[in-house]
VOZA-322431 format. One record per residue (C-alpha): residue in one letter; x, y, z. Coordinates in steps of 0.5 Angstrom, whole numbers, padded with zeros to 4 digits, always signed. Each point is the difference from the previous one (the first is absolute). Layout:
! VOZA-322431
aXYZ;...
***
This chain:
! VOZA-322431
x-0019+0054+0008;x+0000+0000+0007;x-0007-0001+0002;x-0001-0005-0005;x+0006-0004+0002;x-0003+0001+0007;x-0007-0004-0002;x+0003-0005-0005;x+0005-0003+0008;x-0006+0002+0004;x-0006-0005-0005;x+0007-0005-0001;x+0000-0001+0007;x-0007-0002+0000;x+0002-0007-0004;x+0007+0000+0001;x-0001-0006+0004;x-0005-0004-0004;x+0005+0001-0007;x-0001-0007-0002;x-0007+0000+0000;x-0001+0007-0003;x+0005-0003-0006;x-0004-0006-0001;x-0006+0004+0000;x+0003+0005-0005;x+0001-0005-0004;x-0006-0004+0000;x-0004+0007-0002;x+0005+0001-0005;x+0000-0007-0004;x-0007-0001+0002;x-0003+0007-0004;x+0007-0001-0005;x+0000-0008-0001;x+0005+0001-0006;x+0005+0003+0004;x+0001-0006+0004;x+0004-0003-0006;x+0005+0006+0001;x+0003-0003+0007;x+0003-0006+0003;x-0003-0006+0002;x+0003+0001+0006;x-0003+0006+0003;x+0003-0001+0008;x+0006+0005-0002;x-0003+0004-0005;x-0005+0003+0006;x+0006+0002+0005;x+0002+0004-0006;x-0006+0004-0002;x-0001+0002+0008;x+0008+0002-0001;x+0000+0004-0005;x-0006+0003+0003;x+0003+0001+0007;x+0006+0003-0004;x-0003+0005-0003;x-0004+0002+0006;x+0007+0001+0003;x+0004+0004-0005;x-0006+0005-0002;x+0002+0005+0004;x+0007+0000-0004;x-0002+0002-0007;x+0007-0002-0003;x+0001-0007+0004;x-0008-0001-0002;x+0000+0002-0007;x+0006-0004-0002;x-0002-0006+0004;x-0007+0000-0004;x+0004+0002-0007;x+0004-0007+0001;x-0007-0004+0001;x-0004+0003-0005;x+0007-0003-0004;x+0000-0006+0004;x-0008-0002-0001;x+0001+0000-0007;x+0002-0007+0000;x-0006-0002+0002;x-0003+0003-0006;x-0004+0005+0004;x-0005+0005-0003;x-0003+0007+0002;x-0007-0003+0000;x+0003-0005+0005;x+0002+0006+0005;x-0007+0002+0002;x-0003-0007+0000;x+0006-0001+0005;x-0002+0007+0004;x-0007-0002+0001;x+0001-0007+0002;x+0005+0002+0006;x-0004+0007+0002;x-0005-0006+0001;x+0005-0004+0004;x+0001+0005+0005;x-0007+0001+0001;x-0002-0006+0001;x+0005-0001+0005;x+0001+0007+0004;x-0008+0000+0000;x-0004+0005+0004;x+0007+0003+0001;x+0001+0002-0008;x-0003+0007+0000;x-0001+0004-0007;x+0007+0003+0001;x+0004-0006+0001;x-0003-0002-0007;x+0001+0007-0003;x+0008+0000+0002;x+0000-0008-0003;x-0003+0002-0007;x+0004+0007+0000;x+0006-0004+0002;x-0001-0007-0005;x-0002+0005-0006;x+0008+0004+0002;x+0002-0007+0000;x-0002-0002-0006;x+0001+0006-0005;x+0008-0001+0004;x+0001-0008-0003;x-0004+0002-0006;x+0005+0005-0001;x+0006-0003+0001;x-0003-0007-0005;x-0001+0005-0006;x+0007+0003+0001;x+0004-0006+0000;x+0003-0001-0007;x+0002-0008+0002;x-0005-0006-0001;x-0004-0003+0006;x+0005-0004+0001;x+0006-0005-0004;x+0000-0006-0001;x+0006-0003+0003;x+0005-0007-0002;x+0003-0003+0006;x+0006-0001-0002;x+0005-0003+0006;x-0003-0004+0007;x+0004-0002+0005;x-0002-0003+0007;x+0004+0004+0005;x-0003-0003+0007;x-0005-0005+0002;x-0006+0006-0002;x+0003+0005-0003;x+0003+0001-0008;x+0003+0005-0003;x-0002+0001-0008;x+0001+0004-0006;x-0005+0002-0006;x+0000+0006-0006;x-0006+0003-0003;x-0002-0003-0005;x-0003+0007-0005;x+0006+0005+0003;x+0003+0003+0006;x-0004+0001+0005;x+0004+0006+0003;x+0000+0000+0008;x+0004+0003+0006;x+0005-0004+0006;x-0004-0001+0005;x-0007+0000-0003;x-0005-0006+0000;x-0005-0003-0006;x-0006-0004+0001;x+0002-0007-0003;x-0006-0005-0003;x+0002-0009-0002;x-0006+0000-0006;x+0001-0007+0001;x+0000-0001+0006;x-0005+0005+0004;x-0003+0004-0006;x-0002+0007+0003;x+0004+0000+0007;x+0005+0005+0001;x+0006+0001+0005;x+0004+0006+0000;x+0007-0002+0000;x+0007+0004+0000;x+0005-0001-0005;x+0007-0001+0002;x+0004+0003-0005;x+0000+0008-0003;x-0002+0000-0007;x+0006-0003-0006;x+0000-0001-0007;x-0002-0007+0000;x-0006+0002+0003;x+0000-0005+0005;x-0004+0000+0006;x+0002-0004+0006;x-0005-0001+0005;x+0001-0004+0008;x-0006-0004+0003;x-0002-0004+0005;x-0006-0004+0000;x-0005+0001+0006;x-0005-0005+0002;x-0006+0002-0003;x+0004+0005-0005;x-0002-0003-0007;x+0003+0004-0003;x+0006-0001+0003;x+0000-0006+0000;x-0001-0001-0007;x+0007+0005-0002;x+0004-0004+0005;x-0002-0007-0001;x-0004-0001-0007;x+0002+0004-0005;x+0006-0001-0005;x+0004+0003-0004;x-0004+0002-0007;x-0006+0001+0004;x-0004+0007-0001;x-0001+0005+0005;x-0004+0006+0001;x+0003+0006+0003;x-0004+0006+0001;x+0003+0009+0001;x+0005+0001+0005;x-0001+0003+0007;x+0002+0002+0006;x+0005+0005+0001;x+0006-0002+0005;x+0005+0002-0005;x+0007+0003+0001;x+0000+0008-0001;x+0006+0001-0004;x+0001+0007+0003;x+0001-0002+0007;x+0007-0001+0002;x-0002-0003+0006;x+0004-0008+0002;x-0006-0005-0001;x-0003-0005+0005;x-0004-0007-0004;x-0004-0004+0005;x-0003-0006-0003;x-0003-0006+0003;x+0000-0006-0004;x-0003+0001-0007;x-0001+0008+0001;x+0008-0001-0001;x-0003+0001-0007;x-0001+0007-0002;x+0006+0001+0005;x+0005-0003-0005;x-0003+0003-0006;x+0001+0006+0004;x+0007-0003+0001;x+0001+0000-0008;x-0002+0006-0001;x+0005+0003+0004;x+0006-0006-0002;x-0001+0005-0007;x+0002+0008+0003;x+0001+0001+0007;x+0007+0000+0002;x-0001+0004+0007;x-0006-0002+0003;x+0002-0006+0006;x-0006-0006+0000;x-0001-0004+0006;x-0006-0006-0003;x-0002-0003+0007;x-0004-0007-0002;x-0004-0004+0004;x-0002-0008+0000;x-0003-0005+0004;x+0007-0004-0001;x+0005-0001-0005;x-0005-0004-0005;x-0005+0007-0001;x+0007+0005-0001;x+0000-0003-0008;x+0003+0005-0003;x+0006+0001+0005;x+0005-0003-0004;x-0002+0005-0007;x+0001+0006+0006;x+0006-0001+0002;x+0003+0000-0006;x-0003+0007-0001;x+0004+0002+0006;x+0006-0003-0001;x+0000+0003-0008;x-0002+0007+0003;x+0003+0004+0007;x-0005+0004+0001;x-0006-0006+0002;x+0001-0004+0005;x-0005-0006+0002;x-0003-0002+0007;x-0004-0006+0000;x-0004-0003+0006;x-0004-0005+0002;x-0006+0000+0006;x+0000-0007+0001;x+0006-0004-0001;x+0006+0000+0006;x+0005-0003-0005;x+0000+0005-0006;x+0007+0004+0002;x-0002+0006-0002;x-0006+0006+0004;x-0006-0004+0004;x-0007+0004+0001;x-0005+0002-0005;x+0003+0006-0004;x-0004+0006+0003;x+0003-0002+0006;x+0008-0001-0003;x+0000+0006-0005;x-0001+0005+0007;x+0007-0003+0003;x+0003+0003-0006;x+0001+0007-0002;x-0001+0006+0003;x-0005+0001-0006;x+0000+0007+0000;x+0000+0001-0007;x-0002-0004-0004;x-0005-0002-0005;x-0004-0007+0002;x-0004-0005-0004;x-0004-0005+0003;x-0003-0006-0003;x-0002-0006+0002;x-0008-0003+0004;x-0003+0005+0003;x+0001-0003+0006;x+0008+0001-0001;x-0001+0007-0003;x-0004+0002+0006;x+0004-0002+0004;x+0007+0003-0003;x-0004+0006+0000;x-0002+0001+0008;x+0009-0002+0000;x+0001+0006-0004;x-0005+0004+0003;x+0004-0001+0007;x+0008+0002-0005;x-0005+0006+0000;x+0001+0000-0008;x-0004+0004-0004;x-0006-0003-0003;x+0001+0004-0006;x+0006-0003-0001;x-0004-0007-0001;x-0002-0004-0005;x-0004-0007+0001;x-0003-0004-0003;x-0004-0006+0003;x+0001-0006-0004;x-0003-0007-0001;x-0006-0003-0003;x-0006+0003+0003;
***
């Protein structure tokens, strides 16, 4: 796996920096040979790109870790079955980018370079197709909006119910979200923000982004009665019941999301470990959901809350951005952390706790927004 690992980094970098045009290129070749595929993605395709070199760049990174790499192409085998993928698309898709490449990398792309793509694309493959066939669940569930409310100038927050049957999730994880009526066939990953309960209500805190379509829709058109699409759950920033460490939640606007499912999940049994949630905004109008936290700490000892805002000199609580307030708290030792929010926010909180020399297996993060 070494030496494969090795070509697959060595051949990316030839191309890295051309990662759009090898993405419209990919896509071009594909639709052209395969118009009948276009009909499976969104009309706007700017979003959908950046996503497929993602996933790319991801796997390329996590090869060298089976574990990580196998349950990373599990999950989005899982996933891509919302877009009603099937096994004959997989080698479409695996001549079409071998091409892209060629085509960018040039005199540079030698037979070995294309040898470990299509070793690589073909282990790829067999992992996403083993973990569609192996998930019990639909493709995704059809979803009703059941409670809308507008908490901020762009931000609301909303409930729905799967419509067929419960759709079974972990605190923490995140699910790609559809509006059929809106933008059909464009999906977002958002993540709950409440643990699993018997009225199988899922609520979800967004922000509309300026050209985030999707975002926009769940946050300025749709209205209780509407339906929803919601693809498998994913992502693994989730608690480990094992651990008796006190725990640390980081969250940047609406990252608060998974942070607070994380919150209700623990509200059911913990009894012994000490929670600090340290939340971030631009001002007060961004920290949306402050109020509903403080009633949480105030009805359990054992959570305590510490709002900041980078740029409002009147709020009276922390002032800086959240990376930065988090580190004159502590020490932190020994704890458990969990971070989510924009990638910039997470990057930045994690540089943070690399200087409190905190141990990075003792991390868990998750980007969150609309790209």
């Amino acid at each position: 796996m070494g030496n494969l690992s090795r070509l697959l980094k060595e051949s990316w970098t030839l191309v890295e920096e051309q990662q759009d045009k090898v993405a419209g290129y990919f896509y071009a070749r594909m639709f052209l040979s395969n118009p009948h595929l276009r009909e499976l993605f969104p009309v706007h395709m700017d979003v959908q790109r950046a996503r497929l070199l993602g996933a790319i760049v991801t796997a390329v990174q996590t090869i060298d870790d089976p574990e990580r790499f196998d349950e990373y192409l599990r999950s989005l085998g899982r996933d891509h079955r919302k877009f009603r993928v099937e096994p004959e698309h997989y080698n479409v898709v695996r001549d079409a980018l071998l091409e892209a490449f060629r085509t960018f990398a040039g005199e540079q792309w030698s037979i070995e370079y294309d040898q470990a793509w299509i070793d690589a694309y073909d282990l790829i493959a067999r992992k996403m197709l083993s973990g569609a066939a192996d998930d019990p669940n639909p493709p995704f569930w059809h979803a009703q909006v059941i409670t809308h409310e507008r908490r901020s100038r762009d931000i609301a927050v909303f409930t729905c119910r799967p419509l067929q049957y419960p759709l079974d999730y972990r605190a923490g994880q995140y699910v790609s979200v559809e509006v059929p009526r809106y933008q059909p066939r464009l999906w977002r990953t958002y993540s709950m923000a409440n643990a699993p309960n018997e009225d199988n209500l899922m609520e979800f805190h967004v922000r509309a982004l300026g050209a985030g379509w999707v975002s926009s829709a769940l946050v300025r058109r749709i209205q209780p009665g509407d339906l929803l699409r919601l693809a498998a759950p994913m992502g693994s920033m989730t608690l480990d019941r094992k651990s008796t460490r006190d725990i640390v939640c980081v969250a940047g606007g609406t990252g608060l999301a998974p942070i607070k499912a994380i919150i209700d999940e623990l509200t059911r049994y913990n009894r012994t470990r000490w929670v600090h949630v340290f939340y971030g905004a631009r001002d007060r109008d961004d920290l949306y959901d402050l109020e509903a936290l403080n009633q949480l700490a105030a009805h359990y000892p054992w959570l305590t809350i510490v709002p900041a805002c980078s740029d409002d000199p009147g709020f009276p609580g922390e002032h800086g951005n959240v990376s930065e307030v988090v580190g004159r708290y502590g020490p932190w030792n020994d704890h458990d952390f969990f971070v989510s929010g924009s990638s910039q926010m997470v990057k930045a909180t994690l540089r943070t706790l690399a200087e409190l020399q905190v141990p990075s297996m003792r991390i868990k993060y998750d980007a969150f927004g609309d790209s």
